[in-house]
MOPAC internal coordinates of N, CA, C and O (Angstrom, degrees):
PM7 1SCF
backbone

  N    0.0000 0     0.00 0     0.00 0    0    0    0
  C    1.4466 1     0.00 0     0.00 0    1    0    0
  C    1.5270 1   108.71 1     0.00 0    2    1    0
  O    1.2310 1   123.60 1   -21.93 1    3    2    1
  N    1.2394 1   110.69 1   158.07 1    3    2    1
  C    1.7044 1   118.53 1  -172.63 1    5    3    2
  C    1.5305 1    93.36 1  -123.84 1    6    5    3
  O    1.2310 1   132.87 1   -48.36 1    7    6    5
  N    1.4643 1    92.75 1   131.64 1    7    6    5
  C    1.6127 1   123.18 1  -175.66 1    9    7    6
  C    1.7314 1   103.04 1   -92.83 1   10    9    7
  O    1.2310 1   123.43 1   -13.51 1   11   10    9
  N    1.0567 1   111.02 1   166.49 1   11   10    9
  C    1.6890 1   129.27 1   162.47 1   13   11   10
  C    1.3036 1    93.70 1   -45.70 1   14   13   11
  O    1.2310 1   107.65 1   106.61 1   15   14   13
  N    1.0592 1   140.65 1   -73.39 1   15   14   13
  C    1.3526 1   126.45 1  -151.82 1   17   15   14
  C    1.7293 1   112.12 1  -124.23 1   18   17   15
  O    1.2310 1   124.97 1  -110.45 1   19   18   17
  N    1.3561 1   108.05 1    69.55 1   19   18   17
  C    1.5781 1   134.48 1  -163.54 1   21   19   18
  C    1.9484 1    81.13 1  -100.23 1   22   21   19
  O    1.2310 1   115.20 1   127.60 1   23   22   21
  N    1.1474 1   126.71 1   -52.40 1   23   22   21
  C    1.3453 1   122.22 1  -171.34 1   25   23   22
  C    1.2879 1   117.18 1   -45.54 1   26   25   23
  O    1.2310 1   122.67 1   134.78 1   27   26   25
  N    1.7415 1   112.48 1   -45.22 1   27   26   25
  C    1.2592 1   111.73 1  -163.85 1   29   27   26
  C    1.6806 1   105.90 1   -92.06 1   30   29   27
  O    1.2310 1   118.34 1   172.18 1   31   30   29
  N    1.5161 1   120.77 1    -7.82 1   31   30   29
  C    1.1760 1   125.87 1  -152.65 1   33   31   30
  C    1.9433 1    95.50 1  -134.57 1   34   33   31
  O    1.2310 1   113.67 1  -113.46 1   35   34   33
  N    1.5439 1   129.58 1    66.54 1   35   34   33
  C    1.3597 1   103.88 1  -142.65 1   37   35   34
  C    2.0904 1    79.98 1   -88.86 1   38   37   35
  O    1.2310 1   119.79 1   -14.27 1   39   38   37
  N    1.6113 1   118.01 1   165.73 1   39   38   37
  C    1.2293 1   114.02 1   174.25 1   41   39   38
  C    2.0277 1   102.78 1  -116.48 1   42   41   39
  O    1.2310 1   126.62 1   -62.47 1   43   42   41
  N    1.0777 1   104.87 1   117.53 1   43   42   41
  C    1.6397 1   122.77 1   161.54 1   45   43   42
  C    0.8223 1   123.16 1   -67.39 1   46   45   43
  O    1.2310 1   108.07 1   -62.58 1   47   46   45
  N    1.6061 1   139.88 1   117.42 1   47   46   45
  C    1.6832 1   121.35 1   173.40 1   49   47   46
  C    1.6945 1    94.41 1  -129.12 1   50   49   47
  O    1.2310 1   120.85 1   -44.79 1   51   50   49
  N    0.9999 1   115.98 1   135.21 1   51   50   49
  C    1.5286 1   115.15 1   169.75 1   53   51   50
  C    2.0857 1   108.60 1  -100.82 1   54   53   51
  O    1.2310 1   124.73 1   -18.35 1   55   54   53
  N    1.3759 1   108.52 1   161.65 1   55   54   53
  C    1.2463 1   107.17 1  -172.45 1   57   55   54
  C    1.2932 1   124.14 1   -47.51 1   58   57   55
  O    1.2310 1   108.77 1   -57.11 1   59   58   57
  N    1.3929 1   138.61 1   122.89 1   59   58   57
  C    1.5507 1   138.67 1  -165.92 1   61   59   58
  C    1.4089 1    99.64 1    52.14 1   62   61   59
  O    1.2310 1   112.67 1  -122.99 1   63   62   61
  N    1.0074 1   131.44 1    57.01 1   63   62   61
  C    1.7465 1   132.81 1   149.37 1   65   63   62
  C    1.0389 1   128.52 1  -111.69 1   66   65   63
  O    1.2310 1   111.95 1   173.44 1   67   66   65
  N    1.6196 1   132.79 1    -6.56 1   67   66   65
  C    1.1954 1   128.80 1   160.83 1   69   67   66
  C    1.9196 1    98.64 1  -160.03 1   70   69   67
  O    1.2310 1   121.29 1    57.56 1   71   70   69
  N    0.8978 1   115.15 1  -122.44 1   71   70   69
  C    2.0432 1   145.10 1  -152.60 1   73   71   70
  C    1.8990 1    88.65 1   -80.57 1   74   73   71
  O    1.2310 1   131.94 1   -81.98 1   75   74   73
  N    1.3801 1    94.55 1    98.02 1   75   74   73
  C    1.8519 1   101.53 1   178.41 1   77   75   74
  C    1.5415 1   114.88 1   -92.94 1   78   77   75
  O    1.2310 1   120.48 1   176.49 1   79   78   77
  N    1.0530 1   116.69 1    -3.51 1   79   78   77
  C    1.0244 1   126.96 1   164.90 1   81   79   78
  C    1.5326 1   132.70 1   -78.56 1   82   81   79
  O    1.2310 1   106.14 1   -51.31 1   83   82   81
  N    1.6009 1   143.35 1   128.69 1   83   82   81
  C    1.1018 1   155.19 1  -133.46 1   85   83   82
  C    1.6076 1   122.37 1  -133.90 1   86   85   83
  O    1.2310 1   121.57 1   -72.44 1   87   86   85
  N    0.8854 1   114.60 1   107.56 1   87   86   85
  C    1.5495 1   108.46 1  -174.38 1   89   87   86
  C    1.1849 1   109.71 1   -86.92 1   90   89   87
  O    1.2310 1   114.75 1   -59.07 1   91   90   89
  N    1.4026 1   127.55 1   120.93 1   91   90   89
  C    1.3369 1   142.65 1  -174.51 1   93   91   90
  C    1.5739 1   109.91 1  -126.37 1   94   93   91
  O    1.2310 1   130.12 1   -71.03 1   95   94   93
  N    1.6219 1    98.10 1   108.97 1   95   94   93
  C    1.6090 1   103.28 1   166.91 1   97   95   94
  C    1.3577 1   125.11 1  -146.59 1   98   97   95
  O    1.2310 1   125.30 1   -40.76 1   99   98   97
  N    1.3181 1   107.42 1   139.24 1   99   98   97
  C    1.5437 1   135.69 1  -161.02 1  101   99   98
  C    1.2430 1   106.63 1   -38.95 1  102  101   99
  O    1.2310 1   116.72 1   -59.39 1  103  102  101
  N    1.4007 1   123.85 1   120.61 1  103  102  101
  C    1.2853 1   143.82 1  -176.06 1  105  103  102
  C    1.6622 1   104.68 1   -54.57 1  106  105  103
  O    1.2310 1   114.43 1   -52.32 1  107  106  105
  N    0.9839 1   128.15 1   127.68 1  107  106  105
  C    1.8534 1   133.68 1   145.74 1  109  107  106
  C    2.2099 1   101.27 1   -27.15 1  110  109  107
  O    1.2310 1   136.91 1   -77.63 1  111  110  109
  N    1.6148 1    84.86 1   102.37 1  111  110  109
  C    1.7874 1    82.08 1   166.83 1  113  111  110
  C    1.8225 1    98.75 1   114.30 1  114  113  111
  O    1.2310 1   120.31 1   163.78 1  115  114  113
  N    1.2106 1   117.02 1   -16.22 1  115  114  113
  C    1.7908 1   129.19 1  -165.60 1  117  115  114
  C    1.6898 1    85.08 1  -101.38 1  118  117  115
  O    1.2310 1   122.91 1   -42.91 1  119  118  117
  N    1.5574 1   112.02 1   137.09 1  119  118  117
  C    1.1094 1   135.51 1   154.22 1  121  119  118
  C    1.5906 1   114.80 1   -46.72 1  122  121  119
  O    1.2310 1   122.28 1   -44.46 1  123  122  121
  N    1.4584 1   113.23 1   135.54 1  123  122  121
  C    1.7253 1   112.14 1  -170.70 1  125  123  122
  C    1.8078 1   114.61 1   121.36 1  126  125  123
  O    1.2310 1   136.46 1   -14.92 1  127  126  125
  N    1.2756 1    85.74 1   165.08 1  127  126  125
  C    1.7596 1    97.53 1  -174.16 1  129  127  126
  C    1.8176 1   103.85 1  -122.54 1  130  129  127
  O    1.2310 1   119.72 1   -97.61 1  131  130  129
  N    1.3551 1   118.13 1    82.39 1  131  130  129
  C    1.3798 1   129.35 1  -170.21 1  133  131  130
  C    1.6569 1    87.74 1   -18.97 1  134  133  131
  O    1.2310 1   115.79 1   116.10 1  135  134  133
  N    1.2581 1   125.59 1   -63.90 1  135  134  133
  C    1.7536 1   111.11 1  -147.98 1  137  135  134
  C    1.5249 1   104.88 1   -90.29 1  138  137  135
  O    1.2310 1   119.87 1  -161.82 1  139  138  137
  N    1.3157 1   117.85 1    18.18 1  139  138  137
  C    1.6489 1   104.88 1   155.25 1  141  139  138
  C    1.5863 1    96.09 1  -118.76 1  142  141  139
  O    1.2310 1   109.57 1   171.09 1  143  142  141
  N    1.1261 1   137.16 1    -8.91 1  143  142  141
  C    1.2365 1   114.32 1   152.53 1  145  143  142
  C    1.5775 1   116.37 1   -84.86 1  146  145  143
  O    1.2310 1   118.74 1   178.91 1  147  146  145
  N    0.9788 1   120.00 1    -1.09 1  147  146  145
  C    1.5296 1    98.85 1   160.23 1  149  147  146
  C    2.0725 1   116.08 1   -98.68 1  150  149  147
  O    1.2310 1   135.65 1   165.03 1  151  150  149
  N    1.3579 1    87.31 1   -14.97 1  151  150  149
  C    1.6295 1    87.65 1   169.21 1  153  151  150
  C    1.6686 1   109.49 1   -68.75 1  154  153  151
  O    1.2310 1   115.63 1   139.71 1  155  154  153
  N    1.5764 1   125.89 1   -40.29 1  155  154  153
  C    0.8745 1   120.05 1  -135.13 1  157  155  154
  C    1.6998 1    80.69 1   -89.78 1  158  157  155
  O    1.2310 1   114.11 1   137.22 1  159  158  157
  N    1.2676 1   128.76 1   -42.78 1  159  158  157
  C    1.5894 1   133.25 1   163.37 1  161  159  158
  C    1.3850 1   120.86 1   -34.67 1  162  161  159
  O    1.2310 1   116.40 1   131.25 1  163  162  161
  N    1.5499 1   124.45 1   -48.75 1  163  162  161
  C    1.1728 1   143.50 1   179.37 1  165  163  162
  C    1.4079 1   113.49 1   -72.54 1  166  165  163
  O    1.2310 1   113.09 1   130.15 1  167  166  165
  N    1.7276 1   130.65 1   -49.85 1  167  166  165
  C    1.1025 1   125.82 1  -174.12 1  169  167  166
  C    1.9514 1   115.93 1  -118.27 1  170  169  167
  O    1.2310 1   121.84 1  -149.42 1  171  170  169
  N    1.7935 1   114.08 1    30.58 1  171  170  169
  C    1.2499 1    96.06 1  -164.77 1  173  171  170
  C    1.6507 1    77.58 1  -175.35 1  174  173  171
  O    1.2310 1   111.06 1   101.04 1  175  174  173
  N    0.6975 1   134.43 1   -78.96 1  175  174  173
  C    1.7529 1   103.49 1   178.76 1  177  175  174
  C    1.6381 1    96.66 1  -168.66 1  178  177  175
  O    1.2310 1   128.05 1   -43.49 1  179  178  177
  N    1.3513 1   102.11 1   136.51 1  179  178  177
  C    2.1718 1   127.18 1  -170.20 1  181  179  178
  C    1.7135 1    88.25 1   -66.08 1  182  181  179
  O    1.2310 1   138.46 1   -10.72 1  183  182  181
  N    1.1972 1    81.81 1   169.28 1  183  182  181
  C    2.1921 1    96.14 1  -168.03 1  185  183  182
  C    1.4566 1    98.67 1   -70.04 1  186  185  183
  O    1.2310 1   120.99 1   160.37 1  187  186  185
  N    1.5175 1   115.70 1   -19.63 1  187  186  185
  C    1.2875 1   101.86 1  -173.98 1  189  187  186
  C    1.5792 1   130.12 1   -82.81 1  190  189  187
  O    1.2310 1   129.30 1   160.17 1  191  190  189
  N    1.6457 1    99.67 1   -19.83 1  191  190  189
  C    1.3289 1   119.71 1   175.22 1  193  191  190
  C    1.6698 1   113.70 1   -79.93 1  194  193  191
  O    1.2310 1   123.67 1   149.74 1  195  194  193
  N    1.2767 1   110.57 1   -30.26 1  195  194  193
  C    1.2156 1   119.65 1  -178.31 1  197  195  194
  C    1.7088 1   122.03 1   -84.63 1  198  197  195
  O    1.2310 1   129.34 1   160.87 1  199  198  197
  N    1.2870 1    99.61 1   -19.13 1  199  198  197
  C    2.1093 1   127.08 1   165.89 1  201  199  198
  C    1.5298 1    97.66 1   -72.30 1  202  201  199
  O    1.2310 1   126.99 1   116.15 1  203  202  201
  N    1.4943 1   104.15 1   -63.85 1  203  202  201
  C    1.9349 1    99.19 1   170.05 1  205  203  202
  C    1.2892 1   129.65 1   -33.06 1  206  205  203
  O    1.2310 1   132.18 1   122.50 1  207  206  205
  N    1.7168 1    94.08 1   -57.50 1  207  206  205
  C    1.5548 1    91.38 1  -178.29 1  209  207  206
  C    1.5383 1   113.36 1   -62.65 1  210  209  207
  O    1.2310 1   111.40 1   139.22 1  211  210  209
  N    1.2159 1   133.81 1   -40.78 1  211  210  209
  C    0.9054 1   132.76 1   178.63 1  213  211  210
  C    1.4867 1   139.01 1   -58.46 1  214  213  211
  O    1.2310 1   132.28 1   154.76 1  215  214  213
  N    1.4825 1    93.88 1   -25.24 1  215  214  213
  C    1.5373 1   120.79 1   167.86 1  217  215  214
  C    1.6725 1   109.27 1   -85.91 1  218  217  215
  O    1.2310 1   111.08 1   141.56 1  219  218  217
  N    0.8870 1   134.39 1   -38.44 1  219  218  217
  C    1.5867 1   149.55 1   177.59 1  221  219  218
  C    2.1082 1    89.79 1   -63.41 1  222  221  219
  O    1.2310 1   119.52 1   133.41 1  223  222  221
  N    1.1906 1   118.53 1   -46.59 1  223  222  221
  C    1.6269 1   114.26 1  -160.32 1  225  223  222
  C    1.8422 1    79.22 1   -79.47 1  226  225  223
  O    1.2310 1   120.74 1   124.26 1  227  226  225
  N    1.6629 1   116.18 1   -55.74 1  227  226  225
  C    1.5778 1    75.49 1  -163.69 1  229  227  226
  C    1.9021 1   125.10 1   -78.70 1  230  229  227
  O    1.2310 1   132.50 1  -173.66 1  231  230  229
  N    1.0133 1    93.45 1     6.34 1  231  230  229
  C    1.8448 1   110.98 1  -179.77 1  233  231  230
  C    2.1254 1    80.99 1   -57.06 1  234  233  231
  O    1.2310 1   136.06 1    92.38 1  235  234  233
  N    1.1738 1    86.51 1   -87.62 1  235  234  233
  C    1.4296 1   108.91 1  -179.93 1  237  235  234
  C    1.9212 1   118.74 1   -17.32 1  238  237  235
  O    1.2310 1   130.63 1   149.52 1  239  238  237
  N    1.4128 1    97.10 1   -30.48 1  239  238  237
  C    1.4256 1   121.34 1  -174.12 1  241  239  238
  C    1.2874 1   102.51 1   -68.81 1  242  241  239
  O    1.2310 1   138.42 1   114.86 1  243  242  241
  N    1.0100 1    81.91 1   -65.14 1  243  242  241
  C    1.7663 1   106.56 1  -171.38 1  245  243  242
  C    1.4300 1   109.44 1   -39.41 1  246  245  243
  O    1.2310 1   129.23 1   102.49 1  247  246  245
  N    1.8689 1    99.81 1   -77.51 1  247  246  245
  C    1.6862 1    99.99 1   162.30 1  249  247  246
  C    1.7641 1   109.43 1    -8.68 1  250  249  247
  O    1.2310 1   130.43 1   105.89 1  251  250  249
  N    1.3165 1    97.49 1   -74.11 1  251  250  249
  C    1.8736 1    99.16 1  -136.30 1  253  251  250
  C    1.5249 1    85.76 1   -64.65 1  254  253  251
  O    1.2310 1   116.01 1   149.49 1  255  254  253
  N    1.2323 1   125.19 1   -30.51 1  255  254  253
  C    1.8211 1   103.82 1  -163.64 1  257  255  254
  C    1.7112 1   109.71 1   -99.62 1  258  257  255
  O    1.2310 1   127.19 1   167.93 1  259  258  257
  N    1.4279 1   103.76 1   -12.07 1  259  258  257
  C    1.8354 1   100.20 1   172.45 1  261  259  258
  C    1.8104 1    87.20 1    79.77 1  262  261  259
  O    1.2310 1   123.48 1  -112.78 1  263  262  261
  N    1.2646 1   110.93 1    67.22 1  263  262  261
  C    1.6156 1   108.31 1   168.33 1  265  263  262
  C    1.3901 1    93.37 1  -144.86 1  266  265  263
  O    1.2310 1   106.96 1   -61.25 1  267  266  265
  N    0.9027 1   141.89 1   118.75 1  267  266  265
  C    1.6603 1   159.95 1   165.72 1  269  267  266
  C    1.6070 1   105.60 1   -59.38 1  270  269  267
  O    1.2310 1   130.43 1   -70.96 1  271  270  269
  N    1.2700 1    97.48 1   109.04 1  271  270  269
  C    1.5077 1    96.91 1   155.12 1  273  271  270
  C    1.2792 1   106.72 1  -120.56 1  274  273  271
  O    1.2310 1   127.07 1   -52.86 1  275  274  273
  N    1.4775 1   103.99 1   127.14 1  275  274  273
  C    1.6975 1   106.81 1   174.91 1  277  275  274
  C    1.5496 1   112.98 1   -79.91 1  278  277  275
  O    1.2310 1   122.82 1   134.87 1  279  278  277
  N    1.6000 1   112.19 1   -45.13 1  279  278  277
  C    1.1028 1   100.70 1  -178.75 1  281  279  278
  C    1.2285 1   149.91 1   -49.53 1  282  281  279
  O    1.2310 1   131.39 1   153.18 1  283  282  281
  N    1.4835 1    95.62 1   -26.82 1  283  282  281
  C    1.2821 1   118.28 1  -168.12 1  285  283  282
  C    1.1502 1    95.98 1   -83.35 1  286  285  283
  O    1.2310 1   112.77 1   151.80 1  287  286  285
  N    1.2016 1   131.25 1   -28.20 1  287  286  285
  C    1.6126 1   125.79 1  -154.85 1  289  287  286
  C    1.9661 1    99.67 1   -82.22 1  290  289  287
  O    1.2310 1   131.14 1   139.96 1  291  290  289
  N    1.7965 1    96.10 1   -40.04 1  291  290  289
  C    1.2018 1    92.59 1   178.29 1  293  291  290
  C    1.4570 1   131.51 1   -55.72 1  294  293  291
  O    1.2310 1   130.40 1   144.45 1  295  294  293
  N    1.3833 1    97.55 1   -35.55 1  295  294  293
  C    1.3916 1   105.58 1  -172.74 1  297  295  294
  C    1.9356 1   117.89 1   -69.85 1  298  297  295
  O    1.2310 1   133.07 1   143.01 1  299  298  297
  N    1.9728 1    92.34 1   -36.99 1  299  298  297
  C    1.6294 1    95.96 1   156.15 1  301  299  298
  C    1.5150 1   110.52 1   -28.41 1  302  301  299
  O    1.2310 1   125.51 1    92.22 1  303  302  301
  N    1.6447 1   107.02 1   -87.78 1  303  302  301
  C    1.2539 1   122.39 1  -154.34 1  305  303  302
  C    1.4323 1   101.86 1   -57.27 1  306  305  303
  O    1.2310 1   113.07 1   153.43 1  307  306  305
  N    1.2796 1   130.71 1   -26.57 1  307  306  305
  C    1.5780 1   113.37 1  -174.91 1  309  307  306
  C    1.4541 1   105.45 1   -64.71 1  310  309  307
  O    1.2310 1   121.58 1   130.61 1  311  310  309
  N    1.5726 1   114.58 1   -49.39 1  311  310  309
  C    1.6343 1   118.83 1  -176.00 1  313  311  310
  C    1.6485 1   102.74 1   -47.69 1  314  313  311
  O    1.2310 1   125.85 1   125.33 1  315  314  313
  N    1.3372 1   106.37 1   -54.67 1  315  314  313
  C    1.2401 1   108.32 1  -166.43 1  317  315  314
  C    1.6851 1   103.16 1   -56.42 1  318  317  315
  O    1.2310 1   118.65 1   134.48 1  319  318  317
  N    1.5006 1   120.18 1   -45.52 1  319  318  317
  C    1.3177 1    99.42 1   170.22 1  321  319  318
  C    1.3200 1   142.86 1   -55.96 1  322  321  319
  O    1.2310 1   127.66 1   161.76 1  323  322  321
  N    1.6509 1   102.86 1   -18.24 1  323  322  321
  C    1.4780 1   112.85 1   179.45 1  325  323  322
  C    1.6642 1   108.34 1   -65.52 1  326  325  323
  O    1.2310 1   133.39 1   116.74 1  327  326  325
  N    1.4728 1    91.72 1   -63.26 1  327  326  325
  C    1.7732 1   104.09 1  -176.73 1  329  327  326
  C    1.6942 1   100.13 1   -37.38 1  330  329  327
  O    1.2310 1   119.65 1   122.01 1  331  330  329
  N    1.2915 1   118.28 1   -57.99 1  331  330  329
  C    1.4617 1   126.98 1  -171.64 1  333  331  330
  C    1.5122 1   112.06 1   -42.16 1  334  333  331
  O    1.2310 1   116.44 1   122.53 1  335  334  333
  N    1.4691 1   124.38 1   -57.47 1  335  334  333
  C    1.5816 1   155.71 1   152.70 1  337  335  334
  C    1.6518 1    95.34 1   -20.51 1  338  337  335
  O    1.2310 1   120.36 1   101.19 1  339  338  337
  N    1.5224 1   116.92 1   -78.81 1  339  338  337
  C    1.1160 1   148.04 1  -142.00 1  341  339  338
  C    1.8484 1    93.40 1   -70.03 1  342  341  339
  O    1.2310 1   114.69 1   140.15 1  343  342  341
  N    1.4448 1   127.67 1   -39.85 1  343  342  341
  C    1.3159 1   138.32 1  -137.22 1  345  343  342
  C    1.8276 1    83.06 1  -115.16 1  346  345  343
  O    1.2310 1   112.62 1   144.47 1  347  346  345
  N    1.4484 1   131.53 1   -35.53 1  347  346  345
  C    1.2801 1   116.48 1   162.04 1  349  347  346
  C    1.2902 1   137.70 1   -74.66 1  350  349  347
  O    1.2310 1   124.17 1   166.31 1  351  350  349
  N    1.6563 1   109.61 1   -13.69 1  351  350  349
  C    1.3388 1   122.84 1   161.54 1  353  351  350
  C    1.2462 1   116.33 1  -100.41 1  354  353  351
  O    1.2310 1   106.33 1  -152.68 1  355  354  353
  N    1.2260 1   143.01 1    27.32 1  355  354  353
  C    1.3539 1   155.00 1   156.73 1  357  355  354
  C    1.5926 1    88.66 1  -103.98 1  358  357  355
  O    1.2310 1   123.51 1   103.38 1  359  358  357
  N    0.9023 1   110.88 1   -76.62 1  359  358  357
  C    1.7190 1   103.30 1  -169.98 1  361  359  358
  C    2.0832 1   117.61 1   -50.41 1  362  361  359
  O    1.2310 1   129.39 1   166.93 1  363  362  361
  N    1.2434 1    99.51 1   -13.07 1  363  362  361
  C    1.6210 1   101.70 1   167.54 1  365  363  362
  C    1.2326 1   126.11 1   -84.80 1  366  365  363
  O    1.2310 1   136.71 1   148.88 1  367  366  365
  N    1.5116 1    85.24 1   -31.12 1  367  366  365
  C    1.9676 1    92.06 1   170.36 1  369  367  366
  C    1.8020 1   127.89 1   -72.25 1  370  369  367
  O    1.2310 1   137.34 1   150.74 1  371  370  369
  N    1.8516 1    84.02 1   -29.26 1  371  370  369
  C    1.4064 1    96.83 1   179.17 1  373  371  370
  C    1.8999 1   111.76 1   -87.72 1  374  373  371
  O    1.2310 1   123.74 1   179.37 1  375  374  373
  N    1.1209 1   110.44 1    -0.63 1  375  374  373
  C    1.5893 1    97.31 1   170.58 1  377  375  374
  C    1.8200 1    97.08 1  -102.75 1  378  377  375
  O    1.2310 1   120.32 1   151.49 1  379  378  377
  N    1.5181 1   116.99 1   -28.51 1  379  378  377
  C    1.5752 1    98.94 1  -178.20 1  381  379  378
  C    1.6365 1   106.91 1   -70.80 1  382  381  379
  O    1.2310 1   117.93 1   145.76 1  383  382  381
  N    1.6464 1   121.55 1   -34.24 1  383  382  381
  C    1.2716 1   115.75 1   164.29 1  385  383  382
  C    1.6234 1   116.73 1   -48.87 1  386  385  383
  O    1.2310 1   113.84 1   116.07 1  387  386  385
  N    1.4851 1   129.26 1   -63.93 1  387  386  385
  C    1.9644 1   121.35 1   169.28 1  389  387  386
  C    1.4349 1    92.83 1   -36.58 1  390  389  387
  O    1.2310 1   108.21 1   122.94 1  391  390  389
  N    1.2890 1   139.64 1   -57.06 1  391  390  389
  C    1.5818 1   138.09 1  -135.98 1  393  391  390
  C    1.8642 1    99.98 1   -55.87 1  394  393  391
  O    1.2310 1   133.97 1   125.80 1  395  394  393
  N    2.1341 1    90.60 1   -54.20 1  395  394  393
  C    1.3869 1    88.06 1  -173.22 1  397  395  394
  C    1.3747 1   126.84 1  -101.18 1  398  397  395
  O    1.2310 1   129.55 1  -172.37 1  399  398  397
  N    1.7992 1    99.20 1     7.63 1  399  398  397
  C    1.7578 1   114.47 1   151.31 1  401  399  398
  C    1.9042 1   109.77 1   -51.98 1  402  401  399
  O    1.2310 1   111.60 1   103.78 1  403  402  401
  N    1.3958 1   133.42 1   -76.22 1  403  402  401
  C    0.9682 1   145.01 1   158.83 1  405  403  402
  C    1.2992 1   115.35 1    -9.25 1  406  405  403
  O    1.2310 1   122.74 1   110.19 1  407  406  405
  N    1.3377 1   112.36 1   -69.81 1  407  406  405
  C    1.3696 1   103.47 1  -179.42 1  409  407  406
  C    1.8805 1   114.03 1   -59.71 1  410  409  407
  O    1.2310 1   118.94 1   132.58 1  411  410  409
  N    0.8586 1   119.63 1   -47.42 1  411  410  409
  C    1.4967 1   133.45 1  -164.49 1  413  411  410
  C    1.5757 1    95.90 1   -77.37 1  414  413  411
  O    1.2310 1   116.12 1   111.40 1  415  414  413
  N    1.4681 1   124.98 1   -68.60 1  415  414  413
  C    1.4755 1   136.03 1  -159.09 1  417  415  414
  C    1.3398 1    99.39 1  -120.09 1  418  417  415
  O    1.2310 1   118.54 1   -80.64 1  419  418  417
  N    1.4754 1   120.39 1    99.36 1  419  418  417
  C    1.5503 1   110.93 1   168.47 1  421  419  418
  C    1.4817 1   110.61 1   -94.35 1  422  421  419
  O    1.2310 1   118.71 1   137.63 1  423  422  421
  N    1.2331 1   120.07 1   -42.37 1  423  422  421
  C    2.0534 1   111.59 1   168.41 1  425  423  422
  C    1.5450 1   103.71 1   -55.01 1  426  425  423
  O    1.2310 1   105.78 1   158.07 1  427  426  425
  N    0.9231 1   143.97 1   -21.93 1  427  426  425
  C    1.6834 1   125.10 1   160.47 1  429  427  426
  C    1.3117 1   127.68 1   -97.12 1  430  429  427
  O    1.2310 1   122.69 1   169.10 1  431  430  429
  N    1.4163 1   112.46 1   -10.90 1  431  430  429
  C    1.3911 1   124.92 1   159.10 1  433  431  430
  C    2.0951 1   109.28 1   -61.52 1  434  433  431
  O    1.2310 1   135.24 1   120.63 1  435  434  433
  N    1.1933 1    88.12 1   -59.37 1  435  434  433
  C    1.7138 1    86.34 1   176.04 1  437  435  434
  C    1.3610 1   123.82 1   -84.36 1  438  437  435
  O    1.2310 1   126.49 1  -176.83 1  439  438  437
  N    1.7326 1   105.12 1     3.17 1  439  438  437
  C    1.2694 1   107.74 1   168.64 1  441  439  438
  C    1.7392 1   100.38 1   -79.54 1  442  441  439
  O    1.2310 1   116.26 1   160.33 1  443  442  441
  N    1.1676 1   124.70 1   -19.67 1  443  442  441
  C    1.3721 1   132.61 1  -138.60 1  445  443  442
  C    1.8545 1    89.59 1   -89.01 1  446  445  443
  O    1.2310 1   130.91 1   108.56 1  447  446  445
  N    1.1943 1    96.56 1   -71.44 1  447  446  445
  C    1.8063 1   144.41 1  -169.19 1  449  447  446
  C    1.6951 1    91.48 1   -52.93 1  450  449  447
  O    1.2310 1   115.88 1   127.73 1  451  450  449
  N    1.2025 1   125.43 1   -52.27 1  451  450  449
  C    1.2491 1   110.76 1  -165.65 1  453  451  450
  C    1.8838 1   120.18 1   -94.74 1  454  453  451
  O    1.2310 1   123.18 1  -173.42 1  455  454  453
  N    1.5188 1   111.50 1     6.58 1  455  454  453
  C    0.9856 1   129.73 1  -169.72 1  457  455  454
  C    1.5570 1   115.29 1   -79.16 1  458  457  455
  O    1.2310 1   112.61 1   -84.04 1  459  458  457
  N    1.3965 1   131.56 1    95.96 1  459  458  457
  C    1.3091 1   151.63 1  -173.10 1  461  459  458
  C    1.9127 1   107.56 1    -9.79 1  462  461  459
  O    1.2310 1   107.90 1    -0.34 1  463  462  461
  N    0.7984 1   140.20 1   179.66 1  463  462  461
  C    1.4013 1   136.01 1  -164.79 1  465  463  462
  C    1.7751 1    90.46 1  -134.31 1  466  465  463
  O    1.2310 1   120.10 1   180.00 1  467  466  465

């Protein structure tokens, strides 16, 4: 969202650099009640989990009746490539973060490291 004074103060975020999360609200003229769709986002599942499910039922569809949807499938596998993308650069950040835990803090480094999964 843009504040009163967004001009003088502008904010940059580059991909995975800070707040991944997105505020999305219903256009003036779009079917809906802005504050139960933002409740229902906030306390019951984000558009993206709720696109999944929906994409997961017709995957599932598909199966049972032998009707091919490509699109859908593509769009699966692209998400899935993102998350995939997304889950090796989280995990690079998190071993150079132990790297320079270790050096600095080793009793919370092996407090960290040895903690059951």
């Amino acid at each position: 969202m843009f504040g009163p004074f967004s001009v003088w103060s502008p904010e940059f975020r580059f991909p995975l650099s800070g707040n991944v999360q997105q505020e999305i609200e219903p256009t003036i003229g779009t079917r809906g009640i802005p504050a139960i769709e933002a409740r229902v986002q906030r306390e019951v599942a984000s558009y993206g989990t709720q696109l999944g499910k929906v994409l997961e039922a017709l995957q599932a569809l598909s199966a049972e009746t032998g009707v091919d949807l490509p699109e859908i499938d593509a769009l699966i596998a692209g998400v899935e490539g993102v998350k995939t993308e997304c889950k090796e650069v989280l995990r690079d950040h998190a071993a150079e973060a132990l790297r320079k835990l270790k050096e600095v803090d080793q009793e919370g480094y092996l407090e960290l490291v040895n903690v059951p999964a």
